[in-house]
N, C-alpha and C positions, 0 to 999 in steps of 0.2 A: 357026564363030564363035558364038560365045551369046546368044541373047537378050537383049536389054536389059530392063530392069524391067516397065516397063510392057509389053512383049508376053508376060511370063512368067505373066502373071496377069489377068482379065476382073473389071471391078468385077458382072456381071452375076452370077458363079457364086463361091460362096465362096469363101476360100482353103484350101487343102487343107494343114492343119498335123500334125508327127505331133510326140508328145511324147518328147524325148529323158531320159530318168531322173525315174523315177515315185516319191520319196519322198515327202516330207512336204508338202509345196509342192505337187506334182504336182494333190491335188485340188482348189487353189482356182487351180490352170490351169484344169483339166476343166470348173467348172463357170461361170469365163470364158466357156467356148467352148461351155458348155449354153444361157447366157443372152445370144447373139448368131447372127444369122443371117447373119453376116459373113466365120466361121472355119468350118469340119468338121473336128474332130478325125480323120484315116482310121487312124492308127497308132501303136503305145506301144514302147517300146523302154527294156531295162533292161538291163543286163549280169546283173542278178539276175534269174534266170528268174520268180520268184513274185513281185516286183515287179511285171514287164512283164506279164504272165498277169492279174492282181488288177485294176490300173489297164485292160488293152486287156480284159478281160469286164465289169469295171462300166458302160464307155463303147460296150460292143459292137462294137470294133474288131479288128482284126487285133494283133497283139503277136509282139514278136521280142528277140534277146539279141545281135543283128548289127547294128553299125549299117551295115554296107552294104547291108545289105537296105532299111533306111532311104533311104540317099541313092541307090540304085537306082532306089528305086520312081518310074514317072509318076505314080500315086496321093497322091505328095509335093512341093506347091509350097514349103516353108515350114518351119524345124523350129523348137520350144520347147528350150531346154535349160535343166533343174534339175539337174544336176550338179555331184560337187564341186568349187573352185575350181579346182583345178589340172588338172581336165578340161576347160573351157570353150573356152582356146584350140584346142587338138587338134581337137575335136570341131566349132567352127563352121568354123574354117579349112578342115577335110574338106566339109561342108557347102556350103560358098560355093562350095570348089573342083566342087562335084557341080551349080552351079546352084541350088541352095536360098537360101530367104530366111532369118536367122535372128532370135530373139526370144528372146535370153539375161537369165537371170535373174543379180543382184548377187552378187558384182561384176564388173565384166566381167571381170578375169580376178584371178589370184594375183601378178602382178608387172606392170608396167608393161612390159616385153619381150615379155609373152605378149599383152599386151591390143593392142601394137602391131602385132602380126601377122597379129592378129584386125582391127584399121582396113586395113592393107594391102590384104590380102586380097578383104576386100569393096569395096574400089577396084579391086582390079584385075578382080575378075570381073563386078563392075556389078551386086551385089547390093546387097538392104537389111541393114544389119545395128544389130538396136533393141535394145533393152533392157524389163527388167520393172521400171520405177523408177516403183512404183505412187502412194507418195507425194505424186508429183507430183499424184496424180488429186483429190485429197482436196480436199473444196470449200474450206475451209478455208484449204489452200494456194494455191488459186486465188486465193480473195480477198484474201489477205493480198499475194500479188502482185500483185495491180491495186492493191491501197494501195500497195506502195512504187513501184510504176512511177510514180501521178499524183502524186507526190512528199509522200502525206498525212502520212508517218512524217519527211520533210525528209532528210538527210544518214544513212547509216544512220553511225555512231558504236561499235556495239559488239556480239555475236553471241556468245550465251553458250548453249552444249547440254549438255544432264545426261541420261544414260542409266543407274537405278540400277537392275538386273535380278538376280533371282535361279536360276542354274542349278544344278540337283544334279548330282553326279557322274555318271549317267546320262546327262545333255547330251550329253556330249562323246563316246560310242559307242551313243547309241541316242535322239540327237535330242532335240528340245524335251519333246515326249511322252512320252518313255522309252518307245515301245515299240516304235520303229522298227529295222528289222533291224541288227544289230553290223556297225561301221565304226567306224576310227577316224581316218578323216582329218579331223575337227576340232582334233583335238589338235594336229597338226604342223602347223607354220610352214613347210615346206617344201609341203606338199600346201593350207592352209588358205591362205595367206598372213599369217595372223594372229589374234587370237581377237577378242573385242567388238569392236573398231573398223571391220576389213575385215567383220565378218559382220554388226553392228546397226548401229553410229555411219554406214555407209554411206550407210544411207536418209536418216538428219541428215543428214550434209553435203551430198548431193544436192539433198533438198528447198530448203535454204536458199541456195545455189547459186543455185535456181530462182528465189526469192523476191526476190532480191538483184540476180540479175543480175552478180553479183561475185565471182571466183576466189578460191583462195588463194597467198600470195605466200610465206612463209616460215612455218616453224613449231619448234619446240621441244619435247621430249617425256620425261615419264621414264613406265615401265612394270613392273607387278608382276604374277609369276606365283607364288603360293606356296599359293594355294588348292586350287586344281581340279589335278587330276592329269593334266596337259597342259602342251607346249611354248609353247606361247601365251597371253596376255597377258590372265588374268581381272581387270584392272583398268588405266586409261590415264587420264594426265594429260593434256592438250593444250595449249599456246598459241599461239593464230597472230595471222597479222596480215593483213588481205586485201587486196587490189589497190588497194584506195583508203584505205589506211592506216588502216582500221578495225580496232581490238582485238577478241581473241577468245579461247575456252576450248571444247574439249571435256572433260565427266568423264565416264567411263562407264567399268561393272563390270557383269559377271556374276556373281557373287557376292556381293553386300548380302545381309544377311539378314532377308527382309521384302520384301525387293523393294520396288519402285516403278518407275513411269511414266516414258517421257521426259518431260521439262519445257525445254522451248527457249524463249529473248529473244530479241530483234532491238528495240536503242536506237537510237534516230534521234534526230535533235535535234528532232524536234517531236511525237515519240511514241513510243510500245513496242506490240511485238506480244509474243504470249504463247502460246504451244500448250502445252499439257498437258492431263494428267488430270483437274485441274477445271475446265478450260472451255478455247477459244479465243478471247483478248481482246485488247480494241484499248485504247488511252489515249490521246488528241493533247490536242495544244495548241489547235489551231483546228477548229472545225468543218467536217466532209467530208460533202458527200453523205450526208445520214444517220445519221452520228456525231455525238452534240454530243461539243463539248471537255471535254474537266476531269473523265471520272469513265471509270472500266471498261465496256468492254461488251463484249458477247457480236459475235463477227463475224459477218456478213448472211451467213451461210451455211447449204445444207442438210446434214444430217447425214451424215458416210461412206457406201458402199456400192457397188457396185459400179464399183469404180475399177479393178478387173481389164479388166472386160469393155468400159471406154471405154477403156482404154488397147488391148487386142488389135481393138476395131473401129477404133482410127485407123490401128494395121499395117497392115490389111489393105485399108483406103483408102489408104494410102501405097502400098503394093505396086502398087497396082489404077493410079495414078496416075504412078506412077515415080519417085516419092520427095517430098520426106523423109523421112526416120525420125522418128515422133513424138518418139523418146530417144534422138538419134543417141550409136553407138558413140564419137564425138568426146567426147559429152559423159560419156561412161561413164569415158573416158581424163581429162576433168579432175575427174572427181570420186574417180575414184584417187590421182589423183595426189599429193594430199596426204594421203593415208592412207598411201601409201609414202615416202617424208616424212619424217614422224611416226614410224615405225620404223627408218627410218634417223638422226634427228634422238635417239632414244630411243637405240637401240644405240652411236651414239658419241658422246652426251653435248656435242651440238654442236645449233644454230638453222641450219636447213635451206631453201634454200630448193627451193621446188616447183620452180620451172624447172629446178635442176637435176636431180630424177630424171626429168623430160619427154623428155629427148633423150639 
């Protein structure tokens, strides 16, 4: 029989994590887990040998191109996976099945079939299974959900996100950087699940998700590919409508030329919030705790930073304690959900509702 959570793991001695696919990502894992005495990175694991080599000598670890050597090891309580989408099911489900805790990064998986396999699983073996939905960590977003929880914004009313990015054709087989080794599973909708929406808009709808307290209920979509030299969708319209019958929009593209920032609302009937690029601000009607009413301000918050490293020290307090997940897999499956939706919603020209790709 397996251990239960809490006996898998001592809050006295770290948790012992090893990183599953060292790209791009991989280093602002590493140095999560440089700036916490909560995690030990012991192990790197890359199907690409000079990957796993690069990332396990920068960290002074062991490094492998097996990941059964991974979920072998007792040196292993715990795995990170930066993988591409359509690896992540495979890959935790092995994991979980090994005893391992895991800590996958967005989106939980490429379809809703795969990501449920991944909740299953870690039910049945009485693992943790969390997410890197770092977003949430952002002071920012913290406070702006203590405003809507003590009701300062009143009825939230309306959820407008704009993501206008610009990728070169390099994106799409050599990363954000262009200069990360040639892949092309961005491109396909079969291996990607999708392009902007499943890889960026994710963290949007996540964070506001967060902020909200509030799912999505139905959506609408149309999408263009005619830019980027890829199966998937360098540009997406969205309309939804959320659980409590608040209107909404996503826009986002990877191809604007110029680029820009996200810029996300949230209309309440007694105020607006506002994240972007020039600031994070608040507007009410009535004065809150430190807001007066009637003009813009900046939210009482301190600036970004390491919201890695407080997101992988609550895992590993989770783990230590036997649960929760600070970003449970549950919530990974509804912040999917309506990104798979939305592609189906796009593809046949129909308003979708989310419950129905849930089940």
């Amino acid at each position: 029989m397996a251990t239960s959570i809490a006996e898998a793991h001592s809050a006295d001695d770290p948790l012992r994590i090893a990183q599953i696919g060292c790209g791009e990502i991989a280093p602002a894992h590493l140095q999560a887990y440089e700036e916490t005495s909560a995690v030990a990175l012991t192990m790197t694991m890359d199907v690409v040998e000079e990957a796993a080599r690069e990332l396990g000598e920068r960290a002074e670890v062991p490094w492998t191109t097996d990941l059964d050597e991974v979920l072998s090891s007792d040196e292993v309580d715990a795995v990170s996976i930066a993988a591409p989408h359509h690896m992540h099911s495979d890959i935790a489900v092995a994991a979980l099945e090994a005893g391992k805790h895991v800590l996958c990064e967005k989106p939980l998986a490429h379809t809703m079939e795969a990501g449920w396999r991944m909740v299953e699983a870690a039910r049945a073996h009485d693992r943790l299974l969390s997410m890197w939905m770092v977003m949430r960590y952002w002071p920012h977003v913290q406070e702006g959900r203590r405003l809507v929880a003590a009701g300062a914004l009143g009825e939230v009313k309306g959820l407008f996100l704009v993501t206008l990015g610009y990728k070169g054709s390099q994106y799409w087989y050599h990363g954000v950087s262009g200069k990360s080794r040639y892949t092309d599973w961005r491109a396909h909708r079969e291996h990607a699940g999708g392009g902007i929406l499943i890889m960026n808009s994710v963290h949007q709808i996540d964070l506001w998700r967060y902020v909200t307290g509030l799912n999505f209920a139905q959506v609408a979509a149309h999408w263009v590919t005619d830019v980027t030299d890829s199966e998937v969708e360098d540009f997406i319209s969205v309309s939804f409508q959320l659980e409590n019958g608040a209107a909404g929009s996503v826009t986002a593209s990877s191809c604007v030329a110029g680029g820009s920032n996200a810029a996300d609302r949230l209309i309440g009937t007694k105020g607006q919030l506002h994240f972007g690029a020039e600031g994070n601000r608040v507007f009410l009607l009535e004065d809150f705790e430190g807001y007066a009413a009637g003009r813009w301000l900046d939210l009482q918050a301190e600036p970004p930073g390491g919201e890695r490293t407080r997101l992988v020290d609550q895992f590993a307090a989770a783990v230590a304690a036997g649960g929760p997940a600070p970003v449970s897999a549950e919530e990974g499956l509804l912040t999917l959900a309506p990104i798979c939706a939305a592609y189906k919603a796009a593809a046949t020209g129909s308003v979708v509702t989310v419950e129905s790709v849930t089940t």
